[in-house]
C-alpha positions in Angstrom: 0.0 0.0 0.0 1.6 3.3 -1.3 2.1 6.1 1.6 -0.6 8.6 2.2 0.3 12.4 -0.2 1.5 14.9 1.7 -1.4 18.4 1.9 0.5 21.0 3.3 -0.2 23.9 5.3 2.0 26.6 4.8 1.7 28.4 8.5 -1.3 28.1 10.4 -3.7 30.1 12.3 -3.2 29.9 16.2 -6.5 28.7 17.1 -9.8 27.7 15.9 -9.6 26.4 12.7 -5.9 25.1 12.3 -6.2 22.4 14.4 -9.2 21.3 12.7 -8.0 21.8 9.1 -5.1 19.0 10.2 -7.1 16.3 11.7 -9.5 16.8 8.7 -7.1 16.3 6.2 -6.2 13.1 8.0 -9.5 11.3 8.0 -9.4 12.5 4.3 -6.5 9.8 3.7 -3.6 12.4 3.7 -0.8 13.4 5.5 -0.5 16.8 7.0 2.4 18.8 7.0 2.8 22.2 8.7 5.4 24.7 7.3 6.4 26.7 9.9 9.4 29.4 10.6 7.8 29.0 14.6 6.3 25.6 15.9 6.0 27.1 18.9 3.1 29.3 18.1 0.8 26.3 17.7 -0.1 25.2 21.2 -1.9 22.1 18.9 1.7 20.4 17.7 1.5 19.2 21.3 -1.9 16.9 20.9 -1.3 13.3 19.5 -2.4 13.8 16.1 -0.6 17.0 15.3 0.5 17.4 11.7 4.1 16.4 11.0 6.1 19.7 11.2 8.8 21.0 9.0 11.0 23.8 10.3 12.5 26.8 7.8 14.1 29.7 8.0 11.6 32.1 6.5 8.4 31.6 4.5 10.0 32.4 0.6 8.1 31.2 -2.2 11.4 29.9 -4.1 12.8 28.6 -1.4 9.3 26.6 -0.5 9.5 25.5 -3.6 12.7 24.1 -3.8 11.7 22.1 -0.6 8.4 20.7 -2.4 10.4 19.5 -5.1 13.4 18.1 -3.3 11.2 16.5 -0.3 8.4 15.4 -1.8 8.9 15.6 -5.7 6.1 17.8 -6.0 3.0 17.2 -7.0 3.8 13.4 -7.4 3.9 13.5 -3.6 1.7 16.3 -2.7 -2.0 16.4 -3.1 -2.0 20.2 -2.4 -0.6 23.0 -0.8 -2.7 26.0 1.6 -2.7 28.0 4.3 -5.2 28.5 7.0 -3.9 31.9 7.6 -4.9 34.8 6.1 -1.0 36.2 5.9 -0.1 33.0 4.2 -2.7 32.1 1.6 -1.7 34.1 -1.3 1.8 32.6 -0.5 0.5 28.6 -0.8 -1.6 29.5 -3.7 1.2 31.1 -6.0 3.3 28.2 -4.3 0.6 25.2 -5.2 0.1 27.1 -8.9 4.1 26.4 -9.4 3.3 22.9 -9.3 -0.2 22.8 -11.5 -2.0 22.0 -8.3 -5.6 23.9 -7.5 -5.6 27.1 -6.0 -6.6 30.5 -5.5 -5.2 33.3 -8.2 -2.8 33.9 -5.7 -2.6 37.9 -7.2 -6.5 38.5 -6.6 -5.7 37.2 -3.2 -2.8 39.6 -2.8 -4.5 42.3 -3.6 -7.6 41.8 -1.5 -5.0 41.7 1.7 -4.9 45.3 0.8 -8.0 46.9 2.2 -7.8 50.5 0.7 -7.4 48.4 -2.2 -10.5 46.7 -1.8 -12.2 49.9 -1.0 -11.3 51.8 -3.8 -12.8 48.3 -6.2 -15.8 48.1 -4.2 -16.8 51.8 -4.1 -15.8 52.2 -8.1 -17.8 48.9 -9.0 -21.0 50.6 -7.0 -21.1 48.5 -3.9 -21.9 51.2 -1.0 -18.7 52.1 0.7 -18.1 54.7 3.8 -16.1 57.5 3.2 -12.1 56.4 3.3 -8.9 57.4 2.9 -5.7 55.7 3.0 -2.6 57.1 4.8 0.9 57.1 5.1 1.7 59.3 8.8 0.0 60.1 11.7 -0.5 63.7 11.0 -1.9 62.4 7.3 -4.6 60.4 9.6 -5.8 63.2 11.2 -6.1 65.1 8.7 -8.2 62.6 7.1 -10.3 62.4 9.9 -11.1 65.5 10.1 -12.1 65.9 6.3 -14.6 62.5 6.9 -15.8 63.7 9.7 -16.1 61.7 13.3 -16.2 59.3 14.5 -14.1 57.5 12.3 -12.3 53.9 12.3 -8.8 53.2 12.1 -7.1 50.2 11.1 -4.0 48.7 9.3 -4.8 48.5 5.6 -3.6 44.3 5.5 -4.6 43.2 9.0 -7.0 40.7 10.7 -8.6 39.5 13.5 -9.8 43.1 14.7 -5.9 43.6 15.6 -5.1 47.6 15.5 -8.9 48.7 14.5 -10.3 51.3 17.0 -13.1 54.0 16.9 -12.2 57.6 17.2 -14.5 60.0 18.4 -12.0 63.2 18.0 -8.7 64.4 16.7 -6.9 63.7 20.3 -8.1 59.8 20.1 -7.3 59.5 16.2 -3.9 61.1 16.6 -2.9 58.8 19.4 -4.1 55.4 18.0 -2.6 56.7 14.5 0.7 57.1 16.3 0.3 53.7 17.6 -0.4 51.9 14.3 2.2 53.6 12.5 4.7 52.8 15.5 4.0 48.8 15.5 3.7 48.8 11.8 6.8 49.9 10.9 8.6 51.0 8.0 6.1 51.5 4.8 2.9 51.2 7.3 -0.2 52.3 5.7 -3.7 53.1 7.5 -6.9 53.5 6.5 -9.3 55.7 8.0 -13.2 55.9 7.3 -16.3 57.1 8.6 -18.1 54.6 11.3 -21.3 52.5 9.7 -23.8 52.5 12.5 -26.1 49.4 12.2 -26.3 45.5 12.7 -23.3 43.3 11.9 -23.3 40.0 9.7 -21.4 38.1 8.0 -21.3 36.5 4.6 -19.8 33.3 4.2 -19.3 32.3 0.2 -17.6 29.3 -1.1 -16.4 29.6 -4.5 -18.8 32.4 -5.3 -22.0 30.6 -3.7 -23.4 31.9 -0.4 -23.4 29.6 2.4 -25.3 31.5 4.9 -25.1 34.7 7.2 -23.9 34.9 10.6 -25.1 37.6 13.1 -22.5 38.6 14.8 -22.2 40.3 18.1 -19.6 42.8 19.1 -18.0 43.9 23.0 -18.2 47.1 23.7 -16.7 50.2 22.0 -13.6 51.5 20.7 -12.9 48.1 20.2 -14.4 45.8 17.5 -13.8 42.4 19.4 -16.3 40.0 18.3 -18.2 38.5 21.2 -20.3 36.0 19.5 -21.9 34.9 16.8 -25.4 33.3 15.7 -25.4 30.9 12.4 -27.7 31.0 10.4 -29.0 35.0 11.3 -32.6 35.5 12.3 -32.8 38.4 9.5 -35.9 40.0 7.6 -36.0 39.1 3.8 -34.8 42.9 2.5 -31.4 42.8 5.0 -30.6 39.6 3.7 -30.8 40.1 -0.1 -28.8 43.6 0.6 -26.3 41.5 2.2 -26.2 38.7 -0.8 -26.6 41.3 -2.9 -23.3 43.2 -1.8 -21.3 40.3 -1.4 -22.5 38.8 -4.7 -21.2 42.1 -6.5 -18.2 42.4 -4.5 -17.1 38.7 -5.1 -16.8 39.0 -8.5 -15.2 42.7 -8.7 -12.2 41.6 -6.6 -11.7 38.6 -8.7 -12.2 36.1 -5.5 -14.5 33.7 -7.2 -12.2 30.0 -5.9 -12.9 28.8 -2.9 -13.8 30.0 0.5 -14.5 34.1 1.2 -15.7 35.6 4.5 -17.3 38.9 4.3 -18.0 41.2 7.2 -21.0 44.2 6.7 -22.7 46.0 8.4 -26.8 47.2 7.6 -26.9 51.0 7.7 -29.6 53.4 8.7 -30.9 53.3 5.3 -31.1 49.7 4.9 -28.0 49.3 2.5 -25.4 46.5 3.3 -21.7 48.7 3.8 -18.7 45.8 3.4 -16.8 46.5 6.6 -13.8 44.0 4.8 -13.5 40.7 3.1 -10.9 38.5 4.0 -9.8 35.4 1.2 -10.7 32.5 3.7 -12.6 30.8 6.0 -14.3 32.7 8.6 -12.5 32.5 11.4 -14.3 32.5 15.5 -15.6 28.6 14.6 -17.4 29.8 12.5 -17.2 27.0 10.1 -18.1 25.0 13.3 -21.8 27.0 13.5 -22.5 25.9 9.8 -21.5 22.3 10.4 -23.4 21.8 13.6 -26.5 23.5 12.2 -26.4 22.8 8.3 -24.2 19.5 8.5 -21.7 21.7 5.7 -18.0 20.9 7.0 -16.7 24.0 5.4 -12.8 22.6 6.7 -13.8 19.7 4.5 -15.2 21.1 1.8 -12.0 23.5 1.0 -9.8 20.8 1.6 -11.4 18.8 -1.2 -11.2 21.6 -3.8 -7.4 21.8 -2.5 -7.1 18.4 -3.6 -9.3 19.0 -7.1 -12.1 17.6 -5.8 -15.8 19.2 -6.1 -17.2 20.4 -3.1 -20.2 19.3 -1.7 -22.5 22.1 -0.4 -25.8 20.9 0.3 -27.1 21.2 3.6 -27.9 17.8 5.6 -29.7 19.5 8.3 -31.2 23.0 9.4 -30.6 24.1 12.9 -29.7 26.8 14.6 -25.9 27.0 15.9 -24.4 29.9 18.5 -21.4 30.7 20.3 -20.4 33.2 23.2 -16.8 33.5 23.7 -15.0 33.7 27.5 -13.2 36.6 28.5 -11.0 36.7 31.1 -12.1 40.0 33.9 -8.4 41.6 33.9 -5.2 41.5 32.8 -3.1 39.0 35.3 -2.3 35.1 35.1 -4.5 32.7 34.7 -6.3 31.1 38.1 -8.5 28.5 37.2 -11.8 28.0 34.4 -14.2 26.9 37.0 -17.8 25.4 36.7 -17.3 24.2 32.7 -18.9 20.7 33.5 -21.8 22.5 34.7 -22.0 24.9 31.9 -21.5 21.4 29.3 -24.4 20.1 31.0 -26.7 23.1 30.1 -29.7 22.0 27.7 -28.6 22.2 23.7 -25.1 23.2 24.6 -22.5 20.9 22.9 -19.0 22.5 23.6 -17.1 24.7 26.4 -13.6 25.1 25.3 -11.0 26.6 27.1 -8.0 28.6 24.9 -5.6 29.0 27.9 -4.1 26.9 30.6 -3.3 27.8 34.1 -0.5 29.6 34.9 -0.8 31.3 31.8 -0.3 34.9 31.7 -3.3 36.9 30.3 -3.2 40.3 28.8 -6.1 42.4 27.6 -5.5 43.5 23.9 -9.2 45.1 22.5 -8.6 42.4 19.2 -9.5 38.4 19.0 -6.6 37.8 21.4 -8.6 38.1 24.3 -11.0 35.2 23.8 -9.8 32.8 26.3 -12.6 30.3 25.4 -16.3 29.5 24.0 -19.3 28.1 24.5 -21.3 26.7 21.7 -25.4 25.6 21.8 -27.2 23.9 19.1 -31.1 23.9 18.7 -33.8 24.0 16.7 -34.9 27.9 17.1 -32.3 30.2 16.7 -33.0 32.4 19.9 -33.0 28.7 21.5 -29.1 28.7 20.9 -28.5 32.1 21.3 -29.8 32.1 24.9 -28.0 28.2 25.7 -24.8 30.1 24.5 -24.7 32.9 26.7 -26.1 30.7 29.4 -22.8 28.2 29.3 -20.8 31.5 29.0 -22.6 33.2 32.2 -21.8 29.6 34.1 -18.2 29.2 33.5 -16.0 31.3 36.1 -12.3 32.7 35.0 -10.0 33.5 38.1 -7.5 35.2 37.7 -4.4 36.1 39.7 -4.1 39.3 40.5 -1.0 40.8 38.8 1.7 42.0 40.0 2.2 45.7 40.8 5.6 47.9 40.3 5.1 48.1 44.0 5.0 44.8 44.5 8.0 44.3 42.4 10.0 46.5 45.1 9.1 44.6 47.9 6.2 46.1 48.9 3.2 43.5 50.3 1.7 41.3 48.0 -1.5 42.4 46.1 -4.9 40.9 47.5 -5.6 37.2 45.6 -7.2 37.0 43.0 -10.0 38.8 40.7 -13.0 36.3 39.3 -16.2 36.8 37.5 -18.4 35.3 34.6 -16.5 35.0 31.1 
């Protein structure tokens, strides 16, 4: 019996969904490989069925190549190459096209990392768009702000995950996060700036040009943009949702991104139009792809995975139910005490997951981006405010405790800080 093809992953995301791509493309019959610069950043390598590993210096597309060929003999040994990170992606689908194997057009996917780029395509092709402008200083931003009008968002123009977006509601707020962004980002950093959409926020998921469904999606509170939850599929009248199809229907085919998985994020202004807040050239991330298989039966993991290996996805819905989740937040900054009362919160009616992100012990900081999920709950039923309420019920049970940290004080000698802080995720 001939060994199992290598699929490889070129990087990972941290959480959610990398794990899950790996152990699916082993019941598929293959062999996982992560390519990684840091194994370390994947707390999953340490589970029993984590992906064999290869190490390299940097992610370069010649030099990955030269690897395929010498390790595996390309495509006679690989059934495909991808990425479940949205840096990475355009990266394993110029990478898999070197070797005839399916893939993204890895320069649509490029350019949609970009998102003045995909502004500037969206608002010329007629899809509504706020105001924006994309800049290159900190005094450029304000100045930008200003001319919009407040309160305006900021955010890197080819980030993810929420990381670096804020809402400024004056010049001394978008001056100081500008100054921020354009400190972290380094050399070259670009910004984009644009009026805040006011309204409801959904998600489009679209595979390979068809629409999946729409999430709901729930947001913690303000500057931040740090999703909280998320309902699948959304409890939303008729007109919202052919706006929102409508937009990302439009939008999908403008920026070229008709292979494969797409996640859009919109919001529903005050006159009923669906703005594109961004669209990122993947899976969703914040399970997600979890949601649609528990309450349509569609393993979206799967599904991508086959058209990485030339397969045709399957996209037919086995089921319809109503999925939800409600991630944990720790209460503070500090290190990590205990997650206390999950097998009560598991044994909640229509709840079938509490997961936990962190361990004790670790140390917990508080970001305003994805980073400061520490865990979920997720409830399946057959009414979607059923599952909503079972979700935030499992997340009200579950108790974080955290340490308190420690103070400069403390750090001098001075007497130790009281214990410890709790309270519901």
């Amino acid at each position: 019996m001939s060994a199992a093809k290598a699929l490889l992953f070129v990087e990972s995301n941290t959480s959610g969904t990398g794990r899950l791509f790996a152990r699916t493309a082993r019941t598929m019959g293959f062999a996982p490989v992560l390519v990684t610069t840091r194994p370390e950043k994947y707390a999953y390598l340490a589970e029993a069925d984590a992906p064999e590993v290869v190490v390299v210096p940097r992610v370069d597309e010649d030099e990955l190549h030269a690897l395929v060929a010498a390790r595996w003999g390309g495509a006679a040994g690989v059934a495909g190459i991808t990425s479940s990170s949205e840096y990475f992606i355009a990266t394993a689908a110029a990478l898999a096209a070197r070797f005839g194997l399916p893939g993204p057009d890895a320069a649509s996917v490029r350019a949609a990392r970009d998102k003045s780029w995909q502004r500037q395509v969206l608002a010329a092709g007629g899809v509504p768009s706020p105001a924006f402008r994309a800049v290159s200083s900190a005094p450029e931003a304000v100045a930008a702000a200003r001319e919009i009008g407040f309160p305006v968002v900021l955010k890197p123009v080819d980030g993810s995950g929420s990381v670096g977006v804020r809402a400024c509601a004056d010049v001394a707020e978008a001056g100081s996060h500008a100054a921020l962004l354009f400190a972290s980002g380094g050399e070259g950093a670009r910004v984009l700036v644009e009026s805040l959409v006011a309204g409801d926020e959904f998600s489009v998921e679209v595979f390979s040009g068809q629409v999946v469904g729409i999430t709901r999606k729930h947001l913690g509170a303000p500057p931040f943009f740090v999703e909280a939850g998320h309902d699948y599929p959304a409890d939303v009248p008729g007109n919202a949702a052919a706006a929102l199809v409508d937009s990302v229907t439009r939008g999908t085919a403008l920026l070229g991104l008709g292979w494969g998985p797409l996640h859009w994020e919109l919001r529903m202004d005050h006159e009923g139009r669906a703005v594109p807040m961004e669209v990122n050239p993947r899976l969703a991330g914040g399970f997600i792809p979890e949601l649609v298989r528990h309450a349509q039966g569609i393993d979206l993991i799967r599904e991508t995975l086959r058209l990485v290996v030339g397969q045709e996805p399957e996209l037919a819905p086995s089921r319809r139910r109503h999925a939800s989740i409600r991630f944990l937040f720790a209460p503070g900054a500090g290190r990590l005490a205990e997650f206390e009362r999950v097998p009560e919160a598991l044994g909640l009616a229509d709840v079938v997951e509490v997961s936990a992100y962190r361990r004790p012990g670790d140390e917990i900081d508080v970001h305003g981006d994805f980073r400061d999920r520490i865990g979920h709950a997720v409830a399946c039923a057959d009414e979607a405010g059923t599952a909503a309420r079972a979700a935030e019920r499992a997340r009200d049970t579950v108790r974080v405790r955290i340490d308190a940290p420690v103070s400069a004080v403390e750090a001098d000698g001075a007497a130790p800080l009281a214990g410890a802080r709790e309270g519901a995720a």
